[in-house]
C-alpha positions as CSV (number, residue, x, y, z in Angstrom):
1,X,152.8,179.2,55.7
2,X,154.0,178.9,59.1
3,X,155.6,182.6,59.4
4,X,159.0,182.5,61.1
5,X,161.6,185.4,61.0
6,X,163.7,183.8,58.3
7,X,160.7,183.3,56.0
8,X,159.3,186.6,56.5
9,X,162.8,188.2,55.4
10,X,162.9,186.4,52.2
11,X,159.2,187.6,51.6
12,X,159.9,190.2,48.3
13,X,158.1,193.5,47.6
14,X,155.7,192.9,44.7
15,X,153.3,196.0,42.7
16,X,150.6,195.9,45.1
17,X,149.9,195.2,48.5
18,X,149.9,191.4,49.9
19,X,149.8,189.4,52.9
20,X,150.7,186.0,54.1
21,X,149.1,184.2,56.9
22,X,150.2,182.1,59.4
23,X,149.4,178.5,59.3
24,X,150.2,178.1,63.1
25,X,149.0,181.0,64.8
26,X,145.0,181.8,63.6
27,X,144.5,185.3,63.3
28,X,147.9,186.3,61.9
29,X,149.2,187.3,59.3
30,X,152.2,189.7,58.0
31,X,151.3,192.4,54.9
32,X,154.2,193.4,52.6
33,X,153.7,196.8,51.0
34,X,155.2,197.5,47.7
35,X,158.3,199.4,49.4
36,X,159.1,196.5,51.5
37,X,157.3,196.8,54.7
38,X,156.8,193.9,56.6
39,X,153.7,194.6,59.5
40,X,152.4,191.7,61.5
41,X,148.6,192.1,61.5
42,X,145.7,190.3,63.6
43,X,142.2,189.4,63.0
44,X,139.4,188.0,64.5
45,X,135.9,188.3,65.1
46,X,134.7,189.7,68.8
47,X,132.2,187.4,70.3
48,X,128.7,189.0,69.7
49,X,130.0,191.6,68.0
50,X,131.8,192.2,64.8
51,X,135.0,191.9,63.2
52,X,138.9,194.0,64.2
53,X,142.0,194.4,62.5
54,X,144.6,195.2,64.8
55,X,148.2,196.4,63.5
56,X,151.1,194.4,65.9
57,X,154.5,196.2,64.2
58,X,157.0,195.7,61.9
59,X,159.5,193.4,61.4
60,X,162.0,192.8,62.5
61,X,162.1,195.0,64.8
62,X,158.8,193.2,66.2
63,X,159.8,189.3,66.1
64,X,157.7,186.6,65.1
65,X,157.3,185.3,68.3
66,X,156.7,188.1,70.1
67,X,154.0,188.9,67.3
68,X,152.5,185.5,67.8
69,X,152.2,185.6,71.4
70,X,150.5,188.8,71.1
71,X,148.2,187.9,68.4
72,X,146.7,184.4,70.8
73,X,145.9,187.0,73.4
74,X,144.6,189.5,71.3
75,X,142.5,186.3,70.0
76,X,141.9,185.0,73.3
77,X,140.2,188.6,74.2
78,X,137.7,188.4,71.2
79,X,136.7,185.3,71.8
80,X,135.4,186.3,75.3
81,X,133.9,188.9,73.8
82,X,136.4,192.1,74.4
83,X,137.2,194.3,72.1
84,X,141.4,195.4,72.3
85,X,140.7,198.5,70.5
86,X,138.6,199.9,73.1
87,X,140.7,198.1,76.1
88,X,143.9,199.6,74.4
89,X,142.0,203.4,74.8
90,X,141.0,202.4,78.3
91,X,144.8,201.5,79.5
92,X,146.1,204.4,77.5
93,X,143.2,207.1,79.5
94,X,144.3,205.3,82.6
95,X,147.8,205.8,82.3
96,X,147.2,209.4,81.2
97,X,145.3,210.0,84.4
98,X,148.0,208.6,86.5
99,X,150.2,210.7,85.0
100,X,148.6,214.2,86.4
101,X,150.4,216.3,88.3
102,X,149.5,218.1,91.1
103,X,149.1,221.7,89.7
104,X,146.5,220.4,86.9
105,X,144.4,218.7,89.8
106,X,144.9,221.7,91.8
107,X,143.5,223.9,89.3
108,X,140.5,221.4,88.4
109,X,139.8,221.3,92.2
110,X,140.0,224.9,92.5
111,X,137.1,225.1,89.0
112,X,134.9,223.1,90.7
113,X,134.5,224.9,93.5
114,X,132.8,228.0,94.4
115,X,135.1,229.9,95.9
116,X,136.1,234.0,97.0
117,X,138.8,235.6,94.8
118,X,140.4,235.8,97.8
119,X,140.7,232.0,99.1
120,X,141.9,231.1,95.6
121,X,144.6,233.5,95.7
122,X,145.5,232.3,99.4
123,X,145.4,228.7,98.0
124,X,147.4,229.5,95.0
125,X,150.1,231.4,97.0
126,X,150.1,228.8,99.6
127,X,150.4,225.5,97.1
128,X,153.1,227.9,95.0
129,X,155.5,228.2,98.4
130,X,155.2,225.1,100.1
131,X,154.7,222.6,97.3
132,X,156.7,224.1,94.4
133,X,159.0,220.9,93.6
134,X,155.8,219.0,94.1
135,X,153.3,220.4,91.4
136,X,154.5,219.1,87.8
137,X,155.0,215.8,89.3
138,X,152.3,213.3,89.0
139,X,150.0,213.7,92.1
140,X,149.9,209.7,92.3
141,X,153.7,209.5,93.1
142,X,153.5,211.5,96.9
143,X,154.0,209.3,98.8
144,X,153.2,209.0,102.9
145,X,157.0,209.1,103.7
146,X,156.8,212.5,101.4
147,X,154.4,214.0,103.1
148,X,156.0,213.3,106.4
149,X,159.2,215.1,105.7
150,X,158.0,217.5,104.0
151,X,155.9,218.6,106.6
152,X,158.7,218.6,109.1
153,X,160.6,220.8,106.6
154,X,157.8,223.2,106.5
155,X,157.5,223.4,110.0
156,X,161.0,224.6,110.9
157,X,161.0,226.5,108.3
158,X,158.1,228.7,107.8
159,X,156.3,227.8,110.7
160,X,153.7,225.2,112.6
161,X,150.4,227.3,111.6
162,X,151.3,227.8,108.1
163,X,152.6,224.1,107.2
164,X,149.5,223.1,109.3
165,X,147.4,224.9,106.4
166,X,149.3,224.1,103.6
167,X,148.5,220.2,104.4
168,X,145.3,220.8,104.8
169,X,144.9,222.4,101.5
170,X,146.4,219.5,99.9
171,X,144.9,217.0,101.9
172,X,141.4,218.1,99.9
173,X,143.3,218.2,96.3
174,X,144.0,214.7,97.3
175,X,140.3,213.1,98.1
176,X,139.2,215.6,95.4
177,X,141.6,213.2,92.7
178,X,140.4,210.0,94.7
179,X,136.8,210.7,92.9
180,X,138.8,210.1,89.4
181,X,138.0,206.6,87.8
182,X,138.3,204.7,84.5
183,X,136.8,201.7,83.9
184,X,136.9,200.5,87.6
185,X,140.7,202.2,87.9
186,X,141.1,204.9,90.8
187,X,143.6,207.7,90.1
188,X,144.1,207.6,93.8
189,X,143.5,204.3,96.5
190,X,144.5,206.6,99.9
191,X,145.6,210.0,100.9
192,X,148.8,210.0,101.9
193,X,148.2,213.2,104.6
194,X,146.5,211.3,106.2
195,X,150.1,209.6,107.6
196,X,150.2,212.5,109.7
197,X,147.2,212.0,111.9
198,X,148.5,207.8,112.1
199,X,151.2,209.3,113.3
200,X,149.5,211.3,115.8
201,X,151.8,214.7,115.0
202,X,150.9,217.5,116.8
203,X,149.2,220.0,114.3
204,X,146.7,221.7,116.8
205,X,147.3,225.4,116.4
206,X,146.6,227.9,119.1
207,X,143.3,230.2,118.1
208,X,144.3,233.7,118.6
209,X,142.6,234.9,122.0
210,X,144.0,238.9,121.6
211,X,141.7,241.3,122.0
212,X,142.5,245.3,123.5
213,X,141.5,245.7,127.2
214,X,140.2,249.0,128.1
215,X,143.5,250.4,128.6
216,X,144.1,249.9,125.2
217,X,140.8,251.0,123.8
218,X,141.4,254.4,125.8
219,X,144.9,254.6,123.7
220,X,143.5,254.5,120.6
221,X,140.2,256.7,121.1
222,X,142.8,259.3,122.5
223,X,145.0,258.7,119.8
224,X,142.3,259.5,117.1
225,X,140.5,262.1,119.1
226,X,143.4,264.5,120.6
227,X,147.1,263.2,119.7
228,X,146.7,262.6,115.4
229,X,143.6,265.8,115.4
230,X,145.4,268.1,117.6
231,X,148.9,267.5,116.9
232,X,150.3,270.4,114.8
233,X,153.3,268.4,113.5
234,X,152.4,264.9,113.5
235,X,155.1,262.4,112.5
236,X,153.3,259.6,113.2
237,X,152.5,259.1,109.8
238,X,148.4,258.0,110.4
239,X,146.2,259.5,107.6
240,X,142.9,260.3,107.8
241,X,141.4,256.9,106.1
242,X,143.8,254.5,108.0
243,X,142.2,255.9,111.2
244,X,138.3,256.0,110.1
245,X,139.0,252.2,108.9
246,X,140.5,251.1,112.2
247,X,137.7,252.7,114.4
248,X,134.9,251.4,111.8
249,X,136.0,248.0,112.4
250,X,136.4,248.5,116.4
251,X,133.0,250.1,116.3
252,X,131.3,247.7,114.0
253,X,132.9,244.5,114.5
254,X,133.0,243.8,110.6
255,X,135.5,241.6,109.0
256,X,138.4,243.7,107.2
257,X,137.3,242.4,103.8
258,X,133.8,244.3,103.7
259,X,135.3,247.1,105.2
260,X,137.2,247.1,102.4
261,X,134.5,246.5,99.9
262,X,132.1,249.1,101.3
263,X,130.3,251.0,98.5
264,X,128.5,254.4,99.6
265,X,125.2,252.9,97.6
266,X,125.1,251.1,101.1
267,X,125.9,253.7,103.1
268,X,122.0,255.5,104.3
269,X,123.0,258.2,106.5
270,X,119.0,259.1,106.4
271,X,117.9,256.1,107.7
272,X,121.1,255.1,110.0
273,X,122.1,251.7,108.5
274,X,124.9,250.8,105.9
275,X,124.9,246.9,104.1
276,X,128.0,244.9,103.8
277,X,127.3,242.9,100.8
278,X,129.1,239.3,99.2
279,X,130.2,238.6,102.8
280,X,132.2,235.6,104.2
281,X,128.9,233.8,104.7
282,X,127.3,235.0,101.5
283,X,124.8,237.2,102.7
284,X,124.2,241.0,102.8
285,X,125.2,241.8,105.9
286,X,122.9,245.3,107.9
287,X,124.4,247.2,110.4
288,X,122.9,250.3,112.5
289,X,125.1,253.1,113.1
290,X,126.0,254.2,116.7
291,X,126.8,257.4,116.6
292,X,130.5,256.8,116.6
293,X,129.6,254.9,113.4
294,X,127.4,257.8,111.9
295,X,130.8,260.5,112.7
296,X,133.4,257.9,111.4
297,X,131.4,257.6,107.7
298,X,130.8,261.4,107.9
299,X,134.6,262.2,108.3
300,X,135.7,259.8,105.7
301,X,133.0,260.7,103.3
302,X,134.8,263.8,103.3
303,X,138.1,262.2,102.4
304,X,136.5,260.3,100.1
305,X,135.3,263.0,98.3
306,X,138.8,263.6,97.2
307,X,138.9,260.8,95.3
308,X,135.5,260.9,93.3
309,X,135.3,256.5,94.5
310,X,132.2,254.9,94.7
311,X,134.0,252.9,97.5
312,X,133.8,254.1,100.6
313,X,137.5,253.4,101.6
314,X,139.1,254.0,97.6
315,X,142.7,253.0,97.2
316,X,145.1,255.5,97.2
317,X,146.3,254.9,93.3
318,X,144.5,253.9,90.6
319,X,140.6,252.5,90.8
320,X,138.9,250.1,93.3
321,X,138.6,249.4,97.0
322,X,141.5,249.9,99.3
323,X,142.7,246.4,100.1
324,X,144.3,245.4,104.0
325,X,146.2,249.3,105.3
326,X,148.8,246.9,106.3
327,X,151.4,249.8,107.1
328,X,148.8,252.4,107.8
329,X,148.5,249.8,110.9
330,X,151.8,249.4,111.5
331,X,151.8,253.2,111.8
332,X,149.1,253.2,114.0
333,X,150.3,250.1,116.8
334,X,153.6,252.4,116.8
335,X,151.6,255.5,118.0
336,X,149.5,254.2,120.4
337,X,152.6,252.1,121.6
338,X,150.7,248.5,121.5
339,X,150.8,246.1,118.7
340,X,147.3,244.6,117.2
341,X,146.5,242.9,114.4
342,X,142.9,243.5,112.5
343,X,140.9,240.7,113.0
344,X,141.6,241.6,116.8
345,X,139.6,244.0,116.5
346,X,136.6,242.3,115.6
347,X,137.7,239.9,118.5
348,X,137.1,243.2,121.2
349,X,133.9,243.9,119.5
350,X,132.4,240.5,120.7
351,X,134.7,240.4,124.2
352,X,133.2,243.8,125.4
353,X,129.8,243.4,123.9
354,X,129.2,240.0,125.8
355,X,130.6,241.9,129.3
356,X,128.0,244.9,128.4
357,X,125.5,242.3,128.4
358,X,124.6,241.3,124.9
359,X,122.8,238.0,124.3
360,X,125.0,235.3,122.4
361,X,122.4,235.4,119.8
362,X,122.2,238.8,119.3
363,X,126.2,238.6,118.8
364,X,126.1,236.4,116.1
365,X,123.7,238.1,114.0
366,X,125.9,241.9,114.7
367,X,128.7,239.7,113.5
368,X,127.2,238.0,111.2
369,X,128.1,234.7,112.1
370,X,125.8,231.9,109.4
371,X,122.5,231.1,111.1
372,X,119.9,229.8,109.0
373,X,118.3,232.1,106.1
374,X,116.4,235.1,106.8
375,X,113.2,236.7,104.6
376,X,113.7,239.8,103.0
377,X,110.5,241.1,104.9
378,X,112.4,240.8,108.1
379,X,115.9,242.8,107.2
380,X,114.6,246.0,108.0
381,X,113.0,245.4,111.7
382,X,116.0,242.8,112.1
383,X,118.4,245.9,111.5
384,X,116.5,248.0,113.9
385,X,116.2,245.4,116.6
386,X,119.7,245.1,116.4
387,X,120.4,249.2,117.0
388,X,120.3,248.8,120.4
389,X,123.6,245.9,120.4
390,X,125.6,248.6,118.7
391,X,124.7,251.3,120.4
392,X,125.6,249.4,123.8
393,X,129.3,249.3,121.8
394,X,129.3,252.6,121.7
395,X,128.6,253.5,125.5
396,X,130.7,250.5,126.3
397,X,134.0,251.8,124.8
398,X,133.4,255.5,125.5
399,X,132.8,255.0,129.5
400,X,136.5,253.7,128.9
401,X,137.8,257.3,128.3
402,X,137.2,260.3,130.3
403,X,134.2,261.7,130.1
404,X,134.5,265.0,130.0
405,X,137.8,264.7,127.4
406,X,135.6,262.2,125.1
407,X,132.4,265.1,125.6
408,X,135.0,268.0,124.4
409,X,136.5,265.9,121.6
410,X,133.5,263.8,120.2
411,X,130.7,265.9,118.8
412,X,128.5,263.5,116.2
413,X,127.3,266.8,114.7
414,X,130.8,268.6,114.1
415,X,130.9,267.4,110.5
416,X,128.3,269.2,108.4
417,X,124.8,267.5,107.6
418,X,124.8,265.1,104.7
419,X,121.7,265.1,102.9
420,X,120.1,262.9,99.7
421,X,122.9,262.9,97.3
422,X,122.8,260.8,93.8
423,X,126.2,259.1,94.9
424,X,124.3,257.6,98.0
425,X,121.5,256.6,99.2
């Protein structure tokens, strides 16, 4: 029978299942059910392989024409030796993929990567503000005229430096999803970021250059030695710990984060060394202690004690390390009447240790910049070789307060004598 849409809907519903095929069109056929459902059906054998049934619709909501010009391509396919099933699955996984939105890459990118607790929380809470309307749609829909404005936007309105980053960030989500493919099909042909170096806009931020002269070193040494000590009603508000973590990282050069996540298992007051350990670079970090070093940990082990912490700097409520004293040094810029951030600090360590002298090599290793791996064997002589670096710190910054004030206020024995104790080494 040559199926048409009138003689399909005189086709009647018999006990059983039946189906009649089409005299023009090879392949199809339509299948009445015993309830009266009319479904157009196909089949034909795949070349070199074997046989597949493949449901069309229903009539009439599917016409016969329609169904016929499906059922000579679905043909045409088999006979070069595709199978539709399995080309259906493909275009339906392809359409799925270009339907991901941003956040679901984001958070694949951020899995497959191994990164610090800390730089996925900074990526998360930079994605989260700048791209907000932008992460349930589907990543494949930003386009380069989107990016462009948006960028502006973020500019004016939460500054250069921080839409600079935020671009940045999503610039690698972006190639990350270019790597997505499905049978030859790319989730992702270009990045659009990359409109904003064609462009040529300006996103070259300033590196931060501050570092305290001596002036300012003398302010602060004074500050913690006579004015906070001395001062029988402070109302500066410094405590104890803010203080000993400031002048740990002038002293030491270390990064805020393992200041922060110093334990006082790494603290040897016998041997004169303490470890940072899971540092930026992800090594253990060894430092000598100066003697301005040896007093700090001496004074804050006493504050510490308060606390019963393993960490070295606790937090003030509940367990754990102490993370950033944000207003501890906004406190402390207010006293000594200058304003400084941190990771300035860390800047002066390297500014004044170069003008005492100190080889650029021997910098990078007491900041512990990445240089190639070094053997276990060698961290102990390394440590002591490096003494001399910090010690040079010390007499550098104290020849920048009077002598005979910094004589009558520091005294490296004045707190008492710590000996082997099972809660450091």
């Amino acid at each position: 029978m040559k199926l048409t849409d009138a003689k399909i809907n005189e086709l009647k519903a018999k006990e059983a299942d039946y189906r009649i095929s089409c005299d023009k069109t090879p392949g199809l056929s339509i299948k009445i059910t015993p309830k009266g459902r009319k479904t157009f059906v196909v089949d034909g054998r795949i070349k070199g392989s074997g046989t597949r049934r493949i449901t069309l619709g229903t009539s009439p909501a599917l016409s016969t024409s329609d169904a016929r010009e499906q059922a000579q391509r679905l043909m045409a396919m088999m006979h070069r030796g595709d199978d539709p099933k399995n080309i259906k699955l493909q275009q339906d996984a392809i359409r799925e993929m270009q339907l991901k939105t941003l956040s679901s890459v984001f958070s694949e990118f951020l899995a497959a990567r191994s990164l610090k607790k800390k730089t996925i929380r900074d990526y998360q809470n930079t994605m989260n503000s700048v791209f907000e309307a932008w992460l349930n749609q589907p990543i494949a829909n930003i386009s380069r005229t989107d990016v462009f404005s948006l960028y502006v936007l973020a500019s004016d309105e939460r500054g250069k430096a921080t839409a600079v980053k935020a671009f940045r960030i999503l610039s690698s989500v972006i190639n990350y999803a270019k790597a997505d493919d499905i049978g030859g099909v790319r989730l992702l042909t270009e990045n659009p970021v990359e409109v904003l170096k064609e462009k040529r806009v300006d996103r070259h931020v300033a590196r931060r250059e501050r570092y305290l002269d001596e002036d300012e070193i003398e302010k602060l040494m004074h500050f913690d030695r006579v004015e906070r000590t001395f001062n029988p009603k402070p109302t500066h508000g410094v405590t104890e710990q803010g203080m000993n973590y400031v002048m740990l990282v002038l002293f030491t050069g270390m990064r805020k984060s393992e200041v922060c996540n110093l334990r006082w298992e790494d603290v040897d007051f016998k041997k004169q060394t303490l470890v940072a350990r899971n540092t930026k670079n992800g090594s253990n970090h060894y430092i000598p202690m100066s003697d301005m070093i040896h007093w700090k940990l001496k004074a804050q082990k006493k504050v510490a004690e308060l606390k019963v912490s393993p960490w070295v700097f606790p937090r003030k409520v509940g367990e754990g390390p102490m993370t950033e004293p944000k207003s501890q040094l906004a406190k402390i810029c207010e006293a000594v009447g200058f304003k400084f951030m941190l990771h300035d600090l860390r800047r002066t360590f390297a500014t004044h240790a170069t003008e005492a002298g100190v080889s650029y090599d021997q910098l990078q290793k007491a900041l512990n910049h990445k240089s190639g791996s070094v053997t276990s064997g060698y961290i102990i002589k390394n440590v002591e070789m490096m003494r001399p670096v910090f010690n040079t710190i010390f007499e550098s910054y104290t020849k920048m307060w009077d002598a005979d004030t910094f004589s009558q206020y520091f005294d490296p024995e004045g707190y008492e004598e710590i000996t082997d104790n099972t809660d450091f080494v």
